[in-house]
N, C-alpha and C positions, 0 to 999 in steps of 0.2 A: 164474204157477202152471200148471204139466203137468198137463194131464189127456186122457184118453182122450175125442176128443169120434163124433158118429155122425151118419152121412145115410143116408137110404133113398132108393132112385131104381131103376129099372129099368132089365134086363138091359142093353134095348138104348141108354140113355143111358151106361152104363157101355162096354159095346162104344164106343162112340162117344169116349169120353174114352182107351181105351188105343190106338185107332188115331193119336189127336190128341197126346197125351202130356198132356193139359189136361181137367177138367170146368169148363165154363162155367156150369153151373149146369141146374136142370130149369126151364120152363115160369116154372113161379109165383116160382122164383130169378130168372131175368130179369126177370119184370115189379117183382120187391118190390127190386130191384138189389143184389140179395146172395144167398148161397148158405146158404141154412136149418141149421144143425143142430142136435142133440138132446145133452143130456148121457144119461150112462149113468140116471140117474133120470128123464129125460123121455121118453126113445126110445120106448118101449112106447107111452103115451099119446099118442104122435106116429103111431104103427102104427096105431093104434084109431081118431082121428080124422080122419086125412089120407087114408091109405092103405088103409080097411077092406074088405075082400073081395079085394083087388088081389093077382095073383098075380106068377110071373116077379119080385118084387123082388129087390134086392140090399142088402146091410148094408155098408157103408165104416164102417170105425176108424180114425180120425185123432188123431196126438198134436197135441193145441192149439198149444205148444211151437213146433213147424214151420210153421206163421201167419204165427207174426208179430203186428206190431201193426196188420194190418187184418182182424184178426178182434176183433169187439168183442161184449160180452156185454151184450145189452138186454133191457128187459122187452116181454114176450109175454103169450103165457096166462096170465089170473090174476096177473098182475107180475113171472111167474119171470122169471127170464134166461138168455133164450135163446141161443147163440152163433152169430152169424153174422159171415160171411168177405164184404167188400166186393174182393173178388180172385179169379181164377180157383183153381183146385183143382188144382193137379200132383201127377200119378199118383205122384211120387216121396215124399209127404207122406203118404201111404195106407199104415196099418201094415198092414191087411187087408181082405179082401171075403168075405165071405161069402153063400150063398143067404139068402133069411127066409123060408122056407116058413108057408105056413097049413093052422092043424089041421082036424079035423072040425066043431070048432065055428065055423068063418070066423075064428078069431083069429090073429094071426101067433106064429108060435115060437121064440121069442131062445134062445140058446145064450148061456152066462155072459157077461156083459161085463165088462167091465175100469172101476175107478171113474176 
């Protein structure tokens, strides 16, 4: 199944992956040995919990689809299934990147996602 999946990360990890042609993952993706992501129904909750007040982020949209079979969907949070990539991330599997700016009230601001 295709779906649109999502990582938050910042600027400069993202600079870092298009000098490279590769994202290795953030920090807590090395230590947890996979690369975290969100469906379009978790991402937000992912902003709010992970990432709150944090500025300079970044939004990557990824079609699942260009994975592969080392992205596998486990339970996280409350039993959802989360997807995570036991594989680096090539810049060529990134349908987009966008800023995620935060508003006046500290909350981050999505622009439509794609389900």
């Amino acid at each position: 199944m295709s779906q649109t999946i999502y990582k938050i990360l910042s600027d400069a990890e993202w600079r870092d992956a298009e000098k490279s042609g590769v994202f290795l993952g953030s920090e807590v993706d090395i230590t947890d040995g996979f690369i975290h992501f969100s469906t379009a129904d978790q991402v937000r909750e992912t902003a709010a919990k992970h990432f709150s007040g944090q500025k300079g982020l970044l939004l990557l949209a990824v079609d699942s689809s260009a994975l592969g079979e080392l992205l596998k969907y486990e339970p996280s949070r409350d039993g959802a299934l989360f997807p995570h990539l036991y594989d680096k991330l090539d810049r060529s599997s990134v349908k987009w990147v966008r800023p995620l700016p935060i508003g006046d009230d500290g909350m981050h601001i999505f622009q439509k996602l794609e389900p």
